[in-house]
BATI-48997 format. One record per residue (C-alpha): residue in one letter; x, y, z. Coordinates in Angstrom, 2 decimals, padded with zeros to 5 digits. Example, Ala and Ser with C-alpha at 12.3 -4.5 7.8 and 13.67 -1.06 7.14 Angstrom:
! BATI-48997
<site "A" <012.30 -004.50 007.80>>;
<site "S" <013.67 -001.06 007.14>>;
END
This chain:
! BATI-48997
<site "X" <121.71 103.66 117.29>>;
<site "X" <121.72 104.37 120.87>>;
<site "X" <120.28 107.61 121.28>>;
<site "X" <119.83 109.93 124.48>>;
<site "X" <117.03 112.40 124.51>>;
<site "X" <116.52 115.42 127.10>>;
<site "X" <113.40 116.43 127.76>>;
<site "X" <111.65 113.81 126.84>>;
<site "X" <108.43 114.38 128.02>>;
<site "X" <108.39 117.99 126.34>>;
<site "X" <106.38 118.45 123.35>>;
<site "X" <108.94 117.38 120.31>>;
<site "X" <110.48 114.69 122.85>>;
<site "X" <107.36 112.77 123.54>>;
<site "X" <106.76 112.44 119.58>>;
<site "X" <110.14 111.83 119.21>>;
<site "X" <109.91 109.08 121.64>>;
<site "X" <106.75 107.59 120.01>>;
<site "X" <108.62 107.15 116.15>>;
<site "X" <111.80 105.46 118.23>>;
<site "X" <109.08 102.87 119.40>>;
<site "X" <108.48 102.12 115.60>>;
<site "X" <112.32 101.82 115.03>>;
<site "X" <113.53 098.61 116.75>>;
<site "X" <117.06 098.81 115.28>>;
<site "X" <117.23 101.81 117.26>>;
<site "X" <117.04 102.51 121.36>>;
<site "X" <117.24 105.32 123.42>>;
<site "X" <117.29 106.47 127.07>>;
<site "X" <116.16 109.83 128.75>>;
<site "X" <117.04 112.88 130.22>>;
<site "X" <113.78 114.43 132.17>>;
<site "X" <113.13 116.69 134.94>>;
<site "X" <113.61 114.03 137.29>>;
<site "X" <117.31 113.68 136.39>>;
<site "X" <119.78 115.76 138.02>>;
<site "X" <123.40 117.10 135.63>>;
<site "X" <125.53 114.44 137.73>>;
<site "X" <123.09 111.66 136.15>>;
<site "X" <124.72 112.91 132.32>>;
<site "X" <128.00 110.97 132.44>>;
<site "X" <125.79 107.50 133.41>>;
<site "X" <123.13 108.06 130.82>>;
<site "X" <126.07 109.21 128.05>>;
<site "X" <127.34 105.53 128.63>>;
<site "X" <127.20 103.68 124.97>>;
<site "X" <125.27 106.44 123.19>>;
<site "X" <125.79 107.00 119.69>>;
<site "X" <123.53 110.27 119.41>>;
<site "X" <122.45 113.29 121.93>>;
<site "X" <118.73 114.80 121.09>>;
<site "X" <119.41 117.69 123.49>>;
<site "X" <115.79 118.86 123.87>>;
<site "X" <115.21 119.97 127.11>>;
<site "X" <115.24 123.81 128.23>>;
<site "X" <112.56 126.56 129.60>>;
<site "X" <110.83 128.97 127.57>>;
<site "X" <108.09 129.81 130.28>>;
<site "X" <110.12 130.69 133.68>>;
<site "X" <108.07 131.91 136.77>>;
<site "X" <111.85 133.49 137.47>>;
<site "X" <113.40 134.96 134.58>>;
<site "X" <116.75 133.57 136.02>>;
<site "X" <115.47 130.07 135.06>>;
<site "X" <115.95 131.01 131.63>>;
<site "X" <119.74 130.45 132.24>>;
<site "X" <120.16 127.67 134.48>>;
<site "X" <117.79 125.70 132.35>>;
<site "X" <119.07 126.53 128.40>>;
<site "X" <122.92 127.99 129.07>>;
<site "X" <123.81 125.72 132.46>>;
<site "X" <122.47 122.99 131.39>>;
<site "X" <123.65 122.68 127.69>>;
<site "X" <127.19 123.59 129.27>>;
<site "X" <127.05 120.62 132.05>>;
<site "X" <125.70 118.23 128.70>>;
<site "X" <129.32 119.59 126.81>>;
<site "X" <130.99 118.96 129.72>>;
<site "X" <129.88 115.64 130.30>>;
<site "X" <130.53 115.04 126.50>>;
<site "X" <133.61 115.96 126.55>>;
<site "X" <134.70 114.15 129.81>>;
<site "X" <133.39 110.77 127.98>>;
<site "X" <136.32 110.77 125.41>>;
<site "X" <134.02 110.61 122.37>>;
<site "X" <132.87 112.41 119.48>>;
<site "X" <129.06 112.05 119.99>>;
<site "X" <127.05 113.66 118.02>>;
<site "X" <124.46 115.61 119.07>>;
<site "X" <121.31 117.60 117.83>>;
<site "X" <120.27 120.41 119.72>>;
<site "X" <116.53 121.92 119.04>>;
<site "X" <117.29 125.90 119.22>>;
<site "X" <114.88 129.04 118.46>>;
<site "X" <114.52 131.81 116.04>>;
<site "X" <113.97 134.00 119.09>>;
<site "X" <118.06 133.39 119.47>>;
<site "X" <118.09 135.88 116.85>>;
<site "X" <116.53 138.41 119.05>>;
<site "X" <117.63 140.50 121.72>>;
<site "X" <115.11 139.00 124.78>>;
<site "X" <115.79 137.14 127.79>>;
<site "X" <115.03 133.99 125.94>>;
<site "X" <116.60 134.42 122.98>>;
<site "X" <119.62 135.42 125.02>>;
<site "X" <119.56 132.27 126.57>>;
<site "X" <118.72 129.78 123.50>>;
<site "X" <121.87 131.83 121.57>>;
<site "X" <123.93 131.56 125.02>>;
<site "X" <123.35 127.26 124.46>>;
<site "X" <124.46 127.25 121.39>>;
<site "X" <127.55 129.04 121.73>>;
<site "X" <128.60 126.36 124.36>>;
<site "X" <127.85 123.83 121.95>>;
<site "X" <129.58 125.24 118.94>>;
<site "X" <132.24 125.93 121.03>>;
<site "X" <132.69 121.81 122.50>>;
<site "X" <132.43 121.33 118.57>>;
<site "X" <135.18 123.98 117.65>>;
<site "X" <137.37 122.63 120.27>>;
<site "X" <136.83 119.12 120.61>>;
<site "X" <135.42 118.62 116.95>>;
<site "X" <131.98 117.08 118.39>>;
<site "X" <129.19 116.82 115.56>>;
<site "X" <126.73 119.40 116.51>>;
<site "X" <123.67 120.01 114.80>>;
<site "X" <121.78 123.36 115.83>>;
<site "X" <117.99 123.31 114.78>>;
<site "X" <116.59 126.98 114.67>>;
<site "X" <112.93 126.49 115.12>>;
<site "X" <110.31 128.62 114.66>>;
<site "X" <106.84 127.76 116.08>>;
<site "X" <106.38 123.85 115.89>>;
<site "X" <103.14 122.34 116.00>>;
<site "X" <101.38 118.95 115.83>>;
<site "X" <100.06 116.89 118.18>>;
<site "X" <100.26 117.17 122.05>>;
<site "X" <101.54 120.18 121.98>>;
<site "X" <100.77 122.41 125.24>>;
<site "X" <097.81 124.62 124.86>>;
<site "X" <098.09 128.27 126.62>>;
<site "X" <101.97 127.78 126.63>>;
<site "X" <104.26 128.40 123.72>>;
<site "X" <102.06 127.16 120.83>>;
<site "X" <099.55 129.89 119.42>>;
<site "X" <098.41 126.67 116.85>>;
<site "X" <098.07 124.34 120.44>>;
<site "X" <095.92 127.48 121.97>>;
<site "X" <093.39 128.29 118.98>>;
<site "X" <092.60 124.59 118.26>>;
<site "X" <092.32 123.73 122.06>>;
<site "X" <089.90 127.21 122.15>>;
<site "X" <088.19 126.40 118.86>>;
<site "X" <087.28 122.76 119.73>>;
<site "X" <085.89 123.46 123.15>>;
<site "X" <083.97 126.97 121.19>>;
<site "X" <086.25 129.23 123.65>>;
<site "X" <086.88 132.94 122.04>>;
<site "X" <090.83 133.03 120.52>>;
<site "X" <092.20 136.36 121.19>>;
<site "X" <094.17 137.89 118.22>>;
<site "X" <095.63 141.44 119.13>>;
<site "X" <096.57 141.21 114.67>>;
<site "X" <095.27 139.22 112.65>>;
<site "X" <097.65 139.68 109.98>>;
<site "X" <100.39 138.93 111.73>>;
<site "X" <102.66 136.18 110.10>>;
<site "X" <103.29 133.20 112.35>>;
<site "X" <106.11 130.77 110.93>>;
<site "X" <105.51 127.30 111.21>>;
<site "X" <106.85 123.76 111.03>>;
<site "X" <105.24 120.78 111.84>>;
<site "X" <106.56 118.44 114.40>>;
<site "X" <106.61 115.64 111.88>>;
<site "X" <108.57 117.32 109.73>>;
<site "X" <110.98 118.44 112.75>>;
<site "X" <111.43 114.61 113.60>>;
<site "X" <111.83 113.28 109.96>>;
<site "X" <115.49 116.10 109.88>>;
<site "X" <115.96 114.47 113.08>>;
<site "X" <116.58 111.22 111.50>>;
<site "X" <118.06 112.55 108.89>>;
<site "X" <120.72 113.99 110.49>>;
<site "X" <121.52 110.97 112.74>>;
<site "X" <121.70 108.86 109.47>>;
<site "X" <123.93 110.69 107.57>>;
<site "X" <121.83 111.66 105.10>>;
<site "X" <121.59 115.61 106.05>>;
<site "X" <125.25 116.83 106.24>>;
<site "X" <126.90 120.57 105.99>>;
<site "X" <126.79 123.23 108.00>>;
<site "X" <126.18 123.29 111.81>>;
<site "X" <122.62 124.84 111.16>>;
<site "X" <120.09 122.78 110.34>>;
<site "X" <117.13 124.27 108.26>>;
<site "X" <113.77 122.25 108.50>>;
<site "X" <111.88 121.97 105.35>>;
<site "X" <108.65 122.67 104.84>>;
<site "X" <108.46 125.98 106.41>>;
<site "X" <104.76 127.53 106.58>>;
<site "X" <103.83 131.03 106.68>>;
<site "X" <100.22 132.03 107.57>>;
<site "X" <098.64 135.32 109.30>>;
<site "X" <097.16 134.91 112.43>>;
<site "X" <093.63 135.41 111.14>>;
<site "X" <093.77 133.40 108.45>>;
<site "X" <094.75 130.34 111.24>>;
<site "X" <091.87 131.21 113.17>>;
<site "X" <089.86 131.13 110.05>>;
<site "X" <091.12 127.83 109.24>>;
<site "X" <090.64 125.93 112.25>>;
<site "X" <086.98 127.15 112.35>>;
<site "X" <086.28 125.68 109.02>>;
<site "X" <087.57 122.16 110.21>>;
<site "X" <084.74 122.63 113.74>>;
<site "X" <081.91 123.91 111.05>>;
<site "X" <082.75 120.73 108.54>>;
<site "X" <081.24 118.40 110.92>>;
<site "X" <078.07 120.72 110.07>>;
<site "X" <078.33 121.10 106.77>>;
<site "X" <079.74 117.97 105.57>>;
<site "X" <082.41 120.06 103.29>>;
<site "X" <085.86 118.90 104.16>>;
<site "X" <088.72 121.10 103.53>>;
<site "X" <091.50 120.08 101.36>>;
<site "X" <093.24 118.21 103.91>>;
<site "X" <095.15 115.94 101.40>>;
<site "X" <098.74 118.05 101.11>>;
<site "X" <100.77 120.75 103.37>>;
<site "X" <099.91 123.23 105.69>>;
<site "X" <096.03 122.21 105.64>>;
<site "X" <096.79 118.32 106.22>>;
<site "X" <099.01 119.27 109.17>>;
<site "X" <096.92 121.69 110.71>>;
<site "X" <093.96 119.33 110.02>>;
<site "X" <095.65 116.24 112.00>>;
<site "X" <096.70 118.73 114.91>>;
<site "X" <093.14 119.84 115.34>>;
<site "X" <091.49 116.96 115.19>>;
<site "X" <094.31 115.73 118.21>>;
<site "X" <092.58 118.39 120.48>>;
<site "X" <089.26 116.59 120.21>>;
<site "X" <088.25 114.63 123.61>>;
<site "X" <087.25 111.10 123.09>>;
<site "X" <083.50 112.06 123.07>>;
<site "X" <084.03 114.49 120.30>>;
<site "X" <085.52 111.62 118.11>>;
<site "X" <081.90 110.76 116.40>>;
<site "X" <079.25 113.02 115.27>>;
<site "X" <076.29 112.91 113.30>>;
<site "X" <075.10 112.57 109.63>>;
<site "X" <072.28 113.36 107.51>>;
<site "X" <069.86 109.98 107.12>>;
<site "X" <066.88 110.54 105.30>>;
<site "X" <064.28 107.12 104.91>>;
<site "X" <061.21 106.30 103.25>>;
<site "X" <059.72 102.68 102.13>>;
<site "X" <062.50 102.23 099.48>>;
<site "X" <065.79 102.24 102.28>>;
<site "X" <068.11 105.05 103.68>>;
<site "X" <069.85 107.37 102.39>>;
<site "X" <072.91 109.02 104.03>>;
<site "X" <075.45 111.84 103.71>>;
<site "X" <078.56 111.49 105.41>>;
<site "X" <081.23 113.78 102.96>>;
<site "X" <081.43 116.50 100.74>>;
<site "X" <084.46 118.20 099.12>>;
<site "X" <085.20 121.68 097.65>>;
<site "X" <085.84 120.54 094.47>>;
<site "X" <085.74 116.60 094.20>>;
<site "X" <082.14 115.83 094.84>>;
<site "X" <080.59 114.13 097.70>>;
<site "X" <080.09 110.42 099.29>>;
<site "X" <077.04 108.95 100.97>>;
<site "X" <075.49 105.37 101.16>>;
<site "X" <071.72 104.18 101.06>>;
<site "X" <070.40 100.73 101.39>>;
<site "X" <067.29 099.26 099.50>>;
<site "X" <064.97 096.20 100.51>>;
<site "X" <064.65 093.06 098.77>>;
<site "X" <062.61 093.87 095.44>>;
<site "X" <062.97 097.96 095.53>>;
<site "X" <064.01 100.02 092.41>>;
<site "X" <066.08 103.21 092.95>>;
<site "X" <066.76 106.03 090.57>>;
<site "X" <065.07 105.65 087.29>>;
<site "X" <066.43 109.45 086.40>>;
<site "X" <069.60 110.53 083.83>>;
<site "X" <072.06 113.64 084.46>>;
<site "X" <073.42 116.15 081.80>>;
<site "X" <076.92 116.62 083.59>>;
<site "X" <076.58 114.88 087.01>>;
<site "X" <078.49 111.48 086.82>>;
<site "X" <078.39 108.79 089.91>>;
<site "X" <080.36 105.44 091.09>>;
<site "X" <078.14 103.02 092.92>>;
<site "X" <079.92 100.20 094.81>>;
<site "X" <078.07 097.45 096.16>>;
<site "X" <078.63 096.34 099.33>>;
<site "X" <076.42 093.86 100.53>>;
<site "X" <073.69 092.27 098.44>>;
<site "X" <072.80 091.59 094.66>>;
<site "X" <071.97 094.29 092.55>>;
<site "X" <071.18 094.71 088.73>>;
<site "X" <072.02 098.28 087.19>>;
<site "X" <069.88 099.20 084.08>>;
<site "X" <070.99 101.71 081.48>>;
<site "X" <068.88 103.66 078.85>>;
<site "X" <070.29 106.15 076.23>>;
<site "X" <067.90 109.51 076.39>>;
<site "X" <068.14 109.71 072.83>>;
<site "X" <068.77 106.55 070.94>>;
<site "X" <067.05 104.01 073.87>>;
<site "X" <070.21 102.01 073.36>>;
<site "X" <069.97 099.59 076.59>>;
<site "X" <072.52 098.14 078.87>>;
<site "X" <072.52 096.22 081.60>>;
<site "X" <074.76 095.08 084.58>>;
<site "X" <074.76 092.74 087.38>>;
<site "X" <076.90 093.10 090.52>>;
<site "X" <077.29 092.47 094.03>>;
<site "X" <078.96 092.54 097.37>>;
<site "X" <080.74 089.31 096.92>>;
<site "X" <082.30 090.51 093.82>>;
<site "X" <083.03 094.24 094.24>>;
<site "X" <082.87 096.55 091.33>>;
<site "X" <082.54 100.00 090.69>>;
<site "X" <079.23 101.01 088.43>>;
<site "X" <079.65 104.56 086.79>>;
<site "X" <076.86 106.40 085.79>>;
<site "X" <076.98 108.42 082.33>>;
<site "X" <075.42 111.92 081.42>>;
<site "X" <072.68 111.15 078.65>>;
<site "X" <071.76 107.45 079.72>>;
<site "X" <068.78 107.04 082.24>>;
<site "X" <069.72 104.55 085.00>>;
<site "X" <068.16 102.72 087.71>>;
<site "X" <069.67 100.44 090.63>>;
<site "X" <067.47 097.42 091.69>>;
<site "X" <067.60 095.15 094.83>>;
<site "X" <067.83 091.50 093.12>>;
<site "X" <068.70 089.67 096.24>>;
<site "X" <066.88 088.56 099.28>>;
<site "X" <068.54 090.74 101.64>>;
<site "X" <068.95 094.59 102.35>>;
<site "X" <071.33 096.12 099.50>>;
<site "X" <074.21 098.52 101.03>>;
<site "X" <075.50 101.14 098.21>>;
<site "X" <078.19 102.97 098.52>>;
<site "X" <077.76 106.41 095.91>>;
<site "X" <080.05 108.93 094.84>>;
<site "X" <078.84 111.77 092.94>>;
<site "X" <081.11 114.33 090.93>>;
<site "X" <079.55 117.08 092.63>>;
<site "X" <077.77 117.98 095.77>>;
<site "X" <073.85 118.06 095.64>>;
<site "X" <072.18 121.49 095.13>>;
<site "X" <068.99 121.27 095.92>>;
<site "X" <068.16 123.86 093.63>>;
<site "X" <069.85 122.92 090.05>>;
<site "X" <070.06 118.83 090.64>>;
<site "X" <070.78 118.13 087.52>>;
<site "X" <068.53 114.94 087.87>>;
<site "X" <065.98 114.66 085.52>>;
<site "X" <063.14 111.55 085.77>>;
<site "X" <063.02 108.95 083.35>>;
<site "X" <061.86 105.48 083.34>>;
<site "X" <064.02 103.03 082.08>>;
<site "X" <061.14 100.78 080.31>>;
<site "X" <059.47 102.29 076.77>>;
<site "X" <055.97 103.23 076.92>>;
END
């Protein structure tokens, strides 16, 4: 496809732009603020889809609020329409075109011209009601309350929240751009509306709360469950705020004559991961669990793993290294023990079930040889 895009440099045409560099069956040419209406008919030459993007939310007159939603979605019909072909075209609109404001007004106003050309001229058109779309490089201080509070929370600026239980309604930008595709391909089809899907619902507070969690996790170590939906997209929007000096941070590392030890993640509920390193010859562990269970991964170096059953001194042992990677899993009830075997510094990788508490361990010492 052959796709134009106005406003393109806006917030969901510059990541729109970025997944059409990944697609190279597909190009595309632009529509910016550079561009004058009379440039339309020239850029509408060979295009197979219109991602009619562009308009003004933000007006220093409120006037603009026409001339840059209604005027300009009209002189993009009209040049359709003068072109002699059906092209289909995808227009991102605004739930504030359900209300009675200057904007809204406006946002309803464009669509009304397009369902119109569509009516009259049966042209494809695909209306996206929006509500509040966030992700990455979206404008801080503009239209994005999202954009604002991670901007403010990463740079530890106060977020002002008039009501904190105010419902925002959300979609994420990738999700905006995935219908986007959809709808160019063929594989969304129906009615003129187009409904993006997943649509998120959180309070204003609880956002706030949110995005402080993520700036106090470089602290604590705890992550938040940033796997799946709204927490994963918030997650990868907040951390897009972060300047490039802000991209590393530090870690627990605790040392003594054995090796390091080192923190670097803990989880709610799936445990935490760290590393430590031992010298040629050293012996780590040499303790058993009740409940807490471990994976140890060799990374670099030799290593020999003993087990010893707390009850019927049943013995085990295994031999591993970073050449031939394998995970070791510790077992409640059987005293283990981790030595160095090679002639260089061992690298461990550990994961434990749980994260440490200091006070209930759940480690318990026990040699592994029989006195």
């Amino acid at each position: 496809m052959k796709i134009l895009i106005t406003g393109a440099n806006g917030f969901i045409g510059r990541n729109l732009v970025a997944h059409l560099k990944e697609r190279p069956q597909d190009t595309f040419v632009v529509f910016t603020r550079e561009h004058v209406v009379s440039d339309l008919p020239r850029l509408l030459d060979g295009v197979d889809v219109v991602c009619h993007l562009a308009g003004i939310n933000r007006p220093q007159n409120p006037e603009e609020f026409v001339a840059g939603n209604v005027d300009l979605t009209q002189a993009l019909c009209d040049a359709i329409v003068a072109s002699g072909r059906s092209i289909p075209l995808l227009y991102s609109s605004s739930i504030q075109a359900e209300q009675q404001n200057l904007y809204g007004d406006s946002k309803r106003g464009a669509e009304k011209a397009l369902l119109k050309m569509a009516a009259e001229h049966a042209v494809p058109v695909h209306v996206f009601r929006l509500p509040n779309v966030f992700g990455k490089w979206a404008r801080p201080n503009y239209n994005s309350a999202v954009a604002t509070f991670c901007y403010n929370t990463v740079h530890n600026l106060p977020i002002q929240i008039n009501d904190p239980s105010a419902i925002i309604r959300l979609v994420y930008v990738d999700d905006v751009i995935a219908h986007f595709f959809a709808v160019m391909e063929g594989r969304v089809s129906g009615d003129s509306v187009v409904q993006v899907e997943p649509e998120y619902q959180i309070s204003v507070g609880a956002l706030a709360d949110q995005l402080r969690a993520f700036r106090d996790s470089r602290q604590t170590l705890i992550t938040e469950r940033v796997g799946t939906g709204l927490v994963r997209a918030l997650y990868s929007t907040y951390v897009s705020y972060l300047t490039p000096e802000q991209f590393v941070y530090d870690v627990p590392k605790y040392g003594d004559a054995r090796g390091v030890f080192v923190e670097m993640l803990k989880t709610p509920d799936a445990g935490q991961f760290s590393f430590f390193t031992a010298h040629a010859g050293i012996t780590r562990g040499g303790h058993y669990h009740h409940s807490k269970t471990e994976k140890f991964l060799v990374i670099k170096g030799n290593a020999c793993f003993k087990f010893r059953h707390i009850e019927t001194n049943e013995y085990y042992e295994v031999l591993t290294s970073g050449e031939n990677p394998q995970i070791v899993e510790t077992v409640p009830g059987w005293t283990h023990d981790i030595t160095n075997i090679g002639d260089v510094e061992m690298i461990v990788m550990l994961w434990a079930n749980e994260i440490f508490d200091r006070q209930n361990p759940d480690t318990y010492a026990m040699p592994l040889t029989l006195s």
